[in-house]
C-alpha positions as CSV (number, residue, x, y, z in Angstrom):
1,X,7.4,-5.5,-3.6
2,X,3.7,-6.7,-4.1
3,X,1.7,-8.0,-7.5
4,X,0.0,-3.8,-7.2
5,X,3.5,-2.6,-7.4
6,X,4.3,-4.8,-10.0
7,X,1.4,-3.7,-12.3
8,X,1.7,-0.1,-11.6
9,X,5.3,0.2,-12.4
10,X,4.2,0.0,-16.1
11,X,0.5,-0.5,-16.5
12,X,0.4,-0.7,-20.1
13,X,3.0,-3.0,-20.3
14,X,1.9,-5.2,-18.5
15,X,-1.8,-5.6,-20.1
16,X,0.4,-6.6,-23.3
17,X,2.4,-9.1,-21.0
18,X,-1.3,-9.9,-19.8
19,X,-3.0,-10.5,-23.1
20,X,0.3,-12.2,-24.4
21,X,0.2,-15.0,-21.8
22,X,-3.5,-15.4,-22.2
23,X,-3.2,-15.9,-25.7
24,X,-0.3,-19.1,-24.6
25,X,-2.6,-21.8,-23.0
26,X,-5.4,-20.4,-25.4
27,X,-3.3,-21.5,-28.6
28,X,-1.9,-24.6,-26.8
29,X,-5.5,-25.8,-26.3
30,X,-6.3,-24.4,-30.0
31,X,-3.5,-26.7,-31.3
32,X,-4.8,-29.9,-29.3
33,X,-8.2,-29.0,-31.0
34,X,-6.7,-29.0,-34.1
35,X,-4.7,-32.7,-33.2
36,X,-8.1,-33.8,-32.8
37,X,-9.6,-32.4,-35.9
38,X,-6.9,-34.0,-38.1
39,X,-7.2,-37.4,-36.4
40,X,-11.0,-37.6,-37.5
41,X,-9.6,-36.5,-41.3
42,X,-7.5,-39.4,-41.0
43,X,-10.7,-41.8,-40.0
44,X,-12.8,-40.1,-42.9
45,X,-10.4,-40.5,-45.4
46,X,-10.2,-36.9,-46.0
47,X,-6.9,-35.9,-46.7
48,X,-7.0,-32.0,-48.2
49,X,-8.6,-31.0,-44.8
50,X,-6.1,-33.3,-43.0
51,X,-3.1,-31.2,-45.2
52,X,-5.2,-27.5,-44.5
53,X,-5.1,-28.3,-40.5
54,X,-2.2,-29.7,-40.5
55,X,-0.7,-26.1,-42.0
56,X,-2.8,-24.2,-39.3
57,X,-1.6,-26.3,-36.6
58,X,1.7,-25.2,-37.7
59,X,1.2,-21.8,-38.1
60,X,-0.4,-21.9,-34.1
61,X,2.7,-23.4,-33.4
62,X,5.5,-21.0,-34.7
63,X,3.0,-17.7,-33.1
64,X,2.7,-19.6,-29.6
65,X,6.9,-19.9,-29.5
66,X,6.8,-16.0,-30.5
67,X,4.4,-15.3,-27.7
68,X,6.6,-16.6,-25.3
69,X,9.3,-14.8,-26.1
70,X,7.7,-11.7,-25.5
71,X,6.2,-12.3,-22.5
72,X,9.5,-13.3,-21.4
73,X,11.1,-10.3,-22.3
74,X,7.7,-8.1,-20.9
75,X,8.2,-9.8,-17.8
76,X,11.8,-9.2,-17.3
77,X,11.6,-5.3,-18.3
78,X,8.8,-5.1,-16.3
79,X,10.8,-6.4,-13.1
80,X,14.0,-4.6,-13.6
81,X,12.4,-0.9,-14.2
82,X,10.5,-1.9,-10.3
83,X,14.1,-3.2,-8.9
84,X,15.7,-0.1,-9.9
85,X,12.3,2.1,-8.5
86,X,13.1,-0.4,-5.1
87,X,16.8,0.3,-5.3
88,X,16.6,4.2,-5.2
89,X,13.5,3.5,-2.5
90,X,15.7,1.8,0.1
91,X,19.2,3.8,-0.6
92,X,17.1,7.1,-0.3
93,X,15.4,4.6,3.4
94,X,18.9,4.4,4.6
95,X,20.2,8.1,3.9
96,X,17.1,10.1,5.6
97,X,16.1,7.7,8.3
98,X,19.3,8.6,10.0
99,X,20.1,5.2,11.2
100,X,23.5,3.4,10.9
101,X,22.9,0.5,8.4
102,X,25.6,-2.8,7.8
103,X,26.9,-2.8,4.3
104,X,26.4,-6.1,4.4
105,X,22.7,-5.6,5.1
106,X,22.2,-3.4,2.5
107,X,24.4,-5.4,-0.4
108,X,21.9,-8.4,0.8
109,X,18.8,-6.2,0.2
110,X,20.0,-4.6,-2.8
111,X,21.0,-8.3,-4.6
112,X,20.1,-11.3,-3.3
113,X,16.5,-10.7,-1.9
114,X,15.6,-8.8,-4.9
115,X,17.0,-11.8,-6.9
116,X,14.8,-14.3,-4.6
117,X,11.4,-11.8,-5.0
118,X,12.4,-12.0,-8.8
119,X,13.1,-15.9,-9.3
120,X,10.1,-16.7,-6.8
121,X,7.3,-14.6,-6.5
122,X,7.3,-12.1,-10.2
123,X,8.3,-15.1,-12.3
124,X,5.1,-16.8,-11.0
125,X,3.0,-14.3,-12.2
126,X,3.4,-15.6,-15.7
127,X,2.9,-19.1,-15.0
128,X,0.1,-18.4,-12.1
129,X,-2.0,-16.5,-15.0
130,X,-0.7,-19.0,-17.8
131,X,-1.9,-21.7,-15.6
132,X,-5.4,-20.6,-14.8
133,X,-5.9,-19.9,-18.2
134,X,-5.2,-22.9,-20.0
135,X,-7.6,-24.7,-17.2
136,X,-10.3,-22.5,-18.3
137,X,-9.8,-23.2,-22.1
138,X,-10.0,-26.9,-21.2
139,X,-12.8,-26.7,-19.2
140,X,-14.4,-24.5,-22.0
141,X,-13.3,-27.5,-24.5
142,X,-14.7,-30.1,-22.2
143,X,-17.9,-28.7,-21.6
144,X,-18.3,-28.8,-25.5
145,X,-17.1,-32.5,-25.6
146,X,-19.3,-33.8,-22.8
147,X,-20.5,-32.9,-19.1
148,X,-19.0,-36.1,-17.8
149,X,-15.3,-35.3,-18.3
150,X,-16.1,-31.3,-16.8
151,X,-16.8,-32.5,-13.8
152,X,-14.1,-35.1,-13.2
153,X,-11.6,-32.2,-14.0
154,X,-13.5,-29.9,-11.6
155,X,-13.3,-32.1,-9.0
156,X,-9.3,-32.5,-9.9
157,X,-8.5,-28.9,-9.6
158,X,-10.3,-28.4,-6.8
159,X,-8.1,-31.3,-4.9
160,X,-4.9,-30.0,-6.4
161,X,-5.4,-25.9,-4.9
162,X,-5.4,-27.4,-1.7
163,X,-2.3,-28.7,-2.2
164,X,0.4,-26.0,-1.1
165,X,-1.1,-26.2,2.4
166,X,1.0,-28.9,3.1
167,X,4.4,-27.7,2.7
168,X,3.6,-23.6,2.6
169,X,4.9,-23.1,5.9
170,X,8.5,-25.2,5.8
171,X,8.9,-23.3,2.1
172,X,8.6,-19.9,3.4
173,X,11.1,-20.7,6.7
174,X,13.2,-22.5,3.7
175,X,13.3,-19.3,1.6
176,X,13.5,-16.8,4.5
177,X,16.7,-18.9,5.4
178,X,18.7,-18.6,2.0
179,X,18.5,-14.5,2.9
180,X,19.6,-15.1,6.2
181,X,21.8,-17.3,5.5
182,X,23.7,-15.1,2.4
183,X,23.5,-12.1,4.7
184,X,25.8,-14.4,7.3
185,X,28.0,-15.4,4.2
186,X,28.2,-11.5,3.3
187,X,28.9,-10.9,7.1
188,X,32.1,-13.0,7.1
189,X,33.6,-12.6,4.1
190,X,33.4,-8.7,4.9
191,X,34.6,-8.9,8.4
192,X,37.5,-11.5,7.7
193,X,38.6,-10.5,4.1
194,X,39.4,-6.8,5.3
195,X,42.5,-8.3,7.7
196,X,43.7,-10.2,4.2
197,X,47.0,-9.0,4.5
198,X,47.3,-9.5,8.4
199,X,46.1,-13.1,7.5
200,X,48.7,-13.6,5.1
201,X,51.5,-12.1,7.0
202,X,50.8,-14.3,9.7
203,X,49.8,-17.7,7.4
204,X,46.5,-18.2,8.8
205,X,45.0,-19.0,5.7
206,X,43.6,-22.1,7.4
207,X,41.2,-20.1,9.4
208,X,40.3,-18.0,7.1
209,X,39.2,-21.4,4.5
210,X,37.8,-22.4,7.5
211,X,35.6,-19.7,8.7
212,X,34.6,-18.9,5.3
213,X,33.6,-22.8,4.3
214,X,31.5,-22.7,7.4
215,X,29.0,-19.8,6.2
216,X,29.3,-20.9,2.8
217,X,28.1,-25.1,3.9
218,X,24.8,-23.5,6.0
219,X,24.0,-20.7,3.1
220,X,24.4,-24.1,0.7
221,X,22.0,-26.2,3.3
222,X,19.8,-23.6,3.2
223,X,19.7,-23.4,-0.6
224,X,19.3,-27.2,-0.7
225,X,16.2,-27.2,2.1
226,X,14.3,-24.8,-0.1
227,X,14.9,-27.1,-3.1
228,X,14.2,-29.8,-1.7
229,X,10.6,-28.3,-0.6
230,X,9.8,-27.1,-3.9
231,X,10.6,-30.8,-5.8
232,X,8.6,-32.8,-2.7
233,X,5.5,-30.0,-3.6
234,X,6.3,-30.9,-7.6
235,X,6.4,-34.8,-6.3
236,X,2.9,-34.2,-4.4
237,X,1.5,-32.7,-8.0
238,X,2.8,-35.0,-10.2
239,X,1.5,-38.0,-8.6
240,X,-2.0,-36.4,-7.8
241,X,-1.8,-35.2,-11.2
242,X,-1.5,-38.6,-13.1
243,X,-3.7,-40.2,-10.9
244,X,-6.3,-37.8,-12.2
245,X,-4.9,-38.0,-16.0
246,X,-5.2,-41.7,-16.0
247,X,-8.8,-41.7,-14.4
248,X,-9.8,-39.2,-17.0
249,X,-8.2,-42.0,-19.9
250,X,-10.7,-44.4,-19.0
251,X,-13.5,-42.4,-18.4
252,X,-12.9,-41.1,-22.0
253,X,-12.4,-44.6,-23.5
254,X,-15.9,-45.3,-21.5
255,X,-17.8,-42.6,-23.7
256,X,-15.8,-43.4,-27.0
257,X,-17.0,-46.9,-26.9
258,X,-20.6,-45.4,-26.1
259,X,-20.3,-43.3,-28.2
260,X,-20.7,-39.7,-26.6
261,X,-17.3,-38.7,-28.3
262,X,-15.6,-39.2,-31.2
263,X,-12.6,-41.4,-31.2
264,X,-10.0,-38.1,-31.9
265,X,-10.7,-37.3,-28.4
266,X,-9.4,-40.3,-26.9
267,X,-6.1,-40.2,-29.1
268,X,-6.3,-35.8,-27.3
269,X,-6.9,-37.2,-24.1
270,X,-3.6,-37.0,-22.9
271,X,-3.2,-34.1,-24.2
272,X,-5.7,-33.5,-21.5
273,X,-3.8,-34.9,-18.9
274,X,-0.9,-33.5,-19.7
275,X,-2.1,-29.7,-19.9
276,X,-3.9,-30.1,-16.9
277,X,-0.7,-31.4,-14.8
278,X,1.0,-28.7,-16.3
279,X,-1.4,-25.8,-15.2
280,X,-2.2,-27.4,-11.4
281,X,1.4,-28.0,-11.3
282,X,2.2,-24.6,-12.4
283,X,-0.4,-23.1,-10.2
284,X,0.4,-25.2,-7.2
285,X,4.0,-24.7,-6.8
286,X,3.9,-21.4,-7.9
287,X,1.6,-20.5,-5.5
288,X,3.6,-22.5,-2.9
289,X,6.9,-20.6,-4.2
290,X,5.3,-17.2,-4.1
291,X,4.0,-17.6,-0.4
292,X,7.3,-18.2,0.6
293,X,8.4,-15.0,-0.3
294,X,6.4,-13.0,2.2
295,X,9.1,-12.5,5.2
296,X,12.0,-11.6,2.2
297,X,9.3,-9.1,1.1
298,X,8.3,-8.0,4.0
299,X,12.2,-6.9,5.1
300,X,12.5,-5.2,1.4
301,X,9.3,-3.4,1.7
302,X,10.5,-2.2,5.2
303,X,13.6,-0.6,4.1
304,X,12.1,0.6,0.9
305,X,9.8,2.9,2.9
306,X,9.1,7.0,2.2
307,X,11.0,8.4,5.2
308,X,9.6,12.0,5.6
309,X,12.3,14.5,5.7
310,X,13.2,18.1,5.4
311,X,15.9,19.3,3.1
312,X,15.7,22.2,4.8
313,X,17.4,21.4,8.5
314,X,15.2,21.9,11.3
315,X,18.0,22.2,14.1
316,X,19.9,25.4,14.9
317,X,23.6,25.9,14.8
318,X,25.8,24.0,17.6
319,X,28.1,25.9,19.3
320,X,28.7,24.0,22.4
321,X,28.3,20.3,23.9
322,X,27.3,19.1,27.6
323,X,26.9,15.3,28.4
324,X,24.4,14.6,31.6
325,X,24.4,11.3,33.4
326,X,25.6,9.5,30.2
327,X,26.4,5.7,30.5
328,X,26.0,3.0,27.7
329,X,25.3,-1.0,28.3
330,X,26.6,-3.2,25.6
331,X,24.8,-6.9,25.1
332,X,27.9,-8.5,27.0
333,X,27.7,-6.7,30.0
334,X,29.9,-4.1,29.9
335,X,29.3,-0.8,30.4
336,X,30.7,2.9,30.0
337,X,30.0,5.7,31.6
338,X,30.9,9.2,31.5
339,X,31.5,12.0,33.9
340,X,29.6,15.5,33.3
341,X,31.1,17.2,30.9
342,X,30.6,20.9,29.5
343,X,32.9,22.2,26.3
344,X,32.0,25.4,25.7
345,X,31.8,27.3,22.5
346,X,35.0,27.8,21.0
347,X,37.3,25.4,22.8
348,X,39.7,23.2,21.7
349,X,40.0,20.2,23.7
350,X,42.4,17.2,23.5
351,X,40.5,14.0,24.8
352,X,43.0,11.2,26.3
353,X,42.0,8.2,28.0
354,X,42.4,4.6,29.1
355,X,42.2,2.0,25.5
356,X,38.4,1.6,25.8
357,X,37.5,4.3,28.4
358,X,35.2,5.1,25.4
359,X,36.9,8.2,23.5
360,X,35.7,7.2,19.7
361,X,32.1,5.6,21.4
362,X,31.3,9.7,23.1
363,X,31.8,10.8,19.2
364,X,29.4,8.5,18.0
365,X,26.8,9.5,20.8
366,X,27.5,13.0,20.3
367,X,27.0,12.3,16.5
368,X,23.8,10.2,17.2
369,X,25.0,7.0,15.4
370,X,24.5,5.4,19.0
371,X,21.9,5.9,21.2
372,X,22.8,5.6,25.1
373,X,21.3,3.6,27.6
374,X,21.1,6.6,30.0
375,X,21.4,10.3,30.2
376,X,22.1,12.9,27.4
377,X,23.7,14.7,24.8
378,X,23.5,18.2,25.3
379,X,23.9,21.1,22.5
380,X,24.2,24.7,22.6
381,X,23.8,27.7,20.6
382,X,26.1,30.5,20.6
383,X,24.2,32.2,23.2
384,X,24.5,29.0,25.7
385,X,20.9,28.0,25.1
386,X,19.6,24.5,24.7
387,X,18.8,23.6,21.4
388,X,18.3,20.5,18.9
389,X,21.3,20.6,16.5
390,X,21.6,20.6,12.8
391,X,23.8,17.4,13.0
392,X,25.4,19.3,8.9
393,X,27.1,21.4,11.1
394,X,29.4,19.1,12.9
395,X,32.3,17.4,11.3
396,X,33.4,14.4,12.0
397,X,37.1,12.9,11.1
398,X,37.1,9.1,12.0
399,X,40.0,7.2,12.5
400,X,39.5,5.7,8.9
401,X,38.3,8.6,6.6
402,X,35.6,7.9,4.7
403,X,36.3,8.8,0.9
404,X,34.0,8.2,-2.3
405,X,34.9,6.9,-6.0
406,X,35.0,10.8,-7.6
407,X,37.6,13.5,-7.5
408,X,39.6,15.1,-4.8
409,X,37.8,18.4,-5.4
410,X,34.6,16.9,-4.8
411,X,35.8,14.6,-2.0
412,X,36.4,17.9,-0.2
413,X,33.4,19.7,-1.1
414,X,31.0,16.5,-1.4
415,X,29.8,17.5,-4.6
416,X,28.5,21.4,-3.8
417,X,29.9,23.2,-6.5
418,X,29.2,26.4,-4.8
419,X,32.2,25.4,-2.5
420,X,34.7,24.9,-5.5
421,X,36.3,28.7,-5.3
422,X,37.5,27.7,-1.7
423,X,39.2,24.5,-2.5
424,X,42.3,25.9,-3.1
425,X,42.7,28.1,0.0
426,X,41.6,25.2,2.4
427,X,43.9,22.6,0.8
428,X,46.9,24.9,1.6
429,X,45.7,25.3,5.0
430,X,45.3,21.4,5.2
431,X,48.7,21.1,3.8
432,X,47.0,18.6,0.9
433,X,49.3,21.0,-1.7
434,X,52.3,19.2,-2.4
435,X,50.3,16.0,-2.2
436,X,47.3,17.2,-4.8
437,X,50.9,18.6,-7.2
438,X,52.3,15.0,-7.5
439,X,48.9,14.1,-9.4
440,X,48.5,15.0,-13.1
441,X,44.9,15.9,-12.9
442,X,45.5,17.5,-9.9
443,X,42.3,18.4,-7.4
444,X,40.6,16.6,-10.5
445,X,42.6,13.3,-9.6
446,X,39.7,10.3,-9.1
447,X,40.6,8.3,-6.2
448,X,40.3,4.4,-7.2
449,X,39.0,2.7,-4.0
450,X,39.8,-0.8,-5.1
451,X,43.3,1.0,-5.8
452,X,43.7,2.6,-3.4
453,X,45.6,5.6,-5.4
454,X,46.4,7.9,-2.5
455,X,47.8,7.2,1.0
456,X,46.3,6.7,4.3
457,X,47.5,10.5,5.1
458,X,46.5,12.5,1.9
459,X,42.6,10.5,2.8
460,X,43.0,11.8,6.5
461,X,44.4,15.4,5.2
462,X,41.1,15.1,2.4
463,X,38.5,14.8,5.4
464,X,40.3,17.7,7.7
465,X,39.2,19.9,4.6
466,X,35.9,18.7,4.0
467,X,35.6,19.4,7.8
468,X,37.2,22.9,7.2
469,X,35.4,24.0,4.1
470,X,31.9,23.7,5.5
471,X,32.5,25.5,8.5
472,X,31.3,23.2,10.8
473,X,30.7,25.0,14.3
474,X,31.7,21.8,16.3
475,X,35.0,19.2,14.8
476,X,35.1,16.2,16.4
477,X,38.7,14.2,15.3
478,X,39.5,10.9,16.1
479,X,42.6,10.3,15.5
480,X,42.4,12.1,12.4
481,X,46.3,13.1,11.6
482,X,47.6,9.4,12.8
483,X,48.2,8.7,8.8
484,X,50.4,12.0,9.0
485,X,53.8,12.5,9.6
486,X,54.3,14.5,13.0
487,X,55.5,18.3,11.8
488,X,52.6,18.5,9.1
489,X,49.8,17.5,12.0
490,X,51.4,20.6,14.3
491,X,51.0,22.7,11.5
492,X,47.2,21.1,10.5
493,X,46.5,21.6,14.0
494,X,47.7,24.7,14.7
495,X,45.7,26.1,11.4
496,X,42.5,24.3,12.9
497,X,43.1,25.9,16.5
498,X,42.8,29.3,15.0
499,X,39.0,29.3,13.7
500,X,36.4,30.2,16.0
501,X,35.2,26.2,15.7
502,X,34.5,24.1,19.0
503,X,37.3,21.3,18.6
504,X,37.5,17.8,20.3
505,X,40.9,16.0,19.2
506,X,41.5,12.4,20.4
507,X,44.8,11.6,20.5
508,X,46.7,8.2,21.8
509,X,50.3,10.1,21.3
510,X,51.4,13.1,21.4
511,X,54.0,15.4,22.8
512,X,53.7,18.7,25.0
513,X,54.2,20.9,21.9
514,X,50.9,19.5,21.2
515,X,49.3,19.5,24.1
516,X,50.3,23.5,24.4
517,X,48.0,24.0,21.4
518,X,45.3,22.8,22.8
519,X,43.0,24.7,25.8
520,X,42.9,21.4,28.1
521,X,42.5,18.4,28.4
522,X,39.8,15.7,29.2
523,X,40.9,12.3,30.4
524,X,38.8,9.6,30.2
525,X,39.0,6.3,33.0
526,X,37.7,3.4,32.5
């Protein structure tokens, strides 16, 4: 998110925003030209030219408040088409740099920094440019009224860049914060408002007004900080500012009465004043504002960054999994580690173990979502040889099945139509048939995620298939049938046990009828 990526998102629109908010400051100047031309009409008595300019000034008036509507509106396309561009940028970051990302992160980045880079650094642009340019048309104007006034507004714009030095650094921590800080807010509200129910069965509502007033009070201090900045750099401004302006009356008055200018410059002298405050003042805190920016765009330009990738998978096809010396330290001191283990192509194992030996934390190191602090993850092809893995080719059923806002046909395919002629056959194997029947639309049925239009076993039985239909060489379930009722997971089970796939089930109960189906069993201690 940088001024280059703002231009080059639409280049020819934004020369029209360009020579639209030149043309601003130029006819605001042009109008206090005019003010001074119908003054000395006035003095001379002469009142058809006083009526003529009086009509332009008019006219300059009505096209200036025109002008600034469309540079509004330029402006505002112009930063929307680059949020989307940004948008797709970090959402195509997160899916091919292979990294596990926070939702919360991501609904930060997506919103509220894009909102911040909006409100604080591309809204600037206008008044940065409109700013600069109405200086220059006074200093133009001034040079043509006398030398004297030039250079005491020289040497007041001068003074007044310098200003944002002051207060650039405690603006940027101050704007840096409000991210920060909303990404905290995001944080809670996610992590606290998913046990709603549990909260309300149990009437802790306090805690939960608590907890959530807490990250609400420092993402409101932080908003406050940053405002607070902004009107003490405005404060700093104005008061330089009408020093300057006043200085600048009395120099004037000083020439009028010596008469180096004509007294309609002294009635446009504040004029003067007031354009200039406007334009340093514009300038100034803009600049100050736009500065502050750089750590939120730094973080968006991160994630918005071209990952290289391959549609076409490098890895070859897993058969088989080996862990060597594997152990993994979490920040509080605790550790896992795991013994040797080697399942072979083909197997199906049932994984038991301790609560926390670490059952669901091996998936997620044999899926790579973790990395561990020692050892390995081995793969193998069919032939027993080392290899690196395309990752497609596992399936992975997690205790809470990940589903999307679109049919039940493409929930079990993920969108590859090629797949639809199977759907059908795998479902009946899945035992998802007398589920999908209760639906009028059938496998067409949208799930509704805010809903929540199917059960916690028909999303469970959905994700077995999406496992099943893409043949993946290695299944990895945890605690994938616990939504289902016991005699439809023996016969989902005993369907699954059948294919040539490498199977890891973890299971917290089951019965020996179980167990039987499986080739053995790994216990983990912890």
């Amino acid at each position: 998110m940088t001024f280059k990526n703002f231009v080059k998102i639409n280049p020819f629109r934004f020369v029209a925003f360009l020579l639209v908010t030149i043309l601003i400051p130029i006819l605001s100047v042009l109008g206090t030209y005019l003010v001074q031309q119908e003054t000395n009409s006035v003095v001379a008595r002469n009142w058809q030219q006083f009526v003529l300019i009086n009509t332009v000034s008019i006219i300059v008036l009505a096209a200036n408040y025109c002008l600034y509507s469309v540079a509004t509106y330029l402006t505002k396309v112009q930063q929307q088409e680059l949020n989307d561009k940004v948008r797709r940028q970090i959402v195509e970051h997160y899916y091919f740099d292979k990294k596990e990302h926070h939702v919360s992160d991501a609904q930060n980045r997506l919103t509220n920094d894009l909102t911040i880079i909006n409100d604080n650094y591309f809204l600037n642009i206008y008044f940065i440019i409109y700013g600069a340019v109405q200086i220059i048309a006074i200093l133009v104007y001034l040079i043509a009224l006398n030398w004297t006034l030039l250079i005491a507004n020289v040497v007041m714009v001068l003074l007044s860049l310098a200003l944002p030095k002051l207060i650039e650094a405690p603006l940027s921590r101050a704007t840096n914060l409000i991210s920060e800080s909303n990404q905290k807010y995001i944080d809670t509200l996610n992590e606290w408002l998913a046990g709603l129910d549990q909260i309300r069965q149990f009437m802790a509502g306090a805690k939960l007004f608590s907890v959530s007033q807490k990250a609400s009070k420092k993402l409101e201090d932080a908003t406050v900080k940053q405002t607070a900045y902004t009107k003490l750099l405005n404060g700093i401004n104005g008061t330089v500012s009408a020093i300057f302006g006043l200085l600048i009356f009395i120099l004037t008055g000083y020439l009028v009465k010596n008469g180096a200018v004509t007294i309609g410059v002294l009635l446009i002298v504040g004029n003067f004043r007031f354009y200039l405050n406007q334009s340093l003042e514009m300038i100034t805190v803009s600049r100050g504002e736009m500065k502050g920016t750089i750590a939120v765009r730094e973080k968006v330009n991160k994630d918005a960054e071209f990952v290289p990738h391959d549609f076409n998978h490098d890895g070859k096809v897993p058969a088989a999994i080996a862990t060597e010396n594997l152990s993994l330290q979490f920040p509080n001191g605790e550790k896992l580690t795991y013994p040797d283990l080697t399942i072979n192509q083909g197997e199906k194992i049932l994984l038991t173990g301790d609560s926390g030996a670490g059952k669901s934390t091996l998936f997620k190191l044999v899926l790579g979502q973790i990395k561990p602090s020692s050892g390995k993850i081995i793969f193998k092809d069919q032939n027993g040889e080392q290899i690196t893995p395309d990752m497609s080719h596992i399936g992975y059923i997690p205790q809470d099945p990940v589903v999307f806002p679109a049919s039940i046909s493409d929930n079990i395919t993920m969108f590859d139509e090629k797949l639809d002629p199977q759907v059908k056959k795998v479902v009946s194997e899945i035992k998802l048939s007398t589920d999908v029947d209760k639906f009028k639309d059938g496998l067409n049925h949208e799930l509704d995620l805010d809903k929540l239009n199917i059960s916690g076993g028909q999303r469970q039985k959905i994700v077995l298939a999406r496992a099943k239909i893409h043949d993946s060489d290695i299944i990895l379930i945890d605690e994938g049938t616990s939504a289902i009722d016991q005699n439809a997971t023996m016969k989902i089970l005993d369907n699954l046990v059948k294919t040539p796939a490498t199977i890891v089930f973890i299971a917290h109960n089951f019965n020996e009828k179980m167990r039987d189906l499986f080739d053995r069993e790994i216990h983990l201690v912890k």
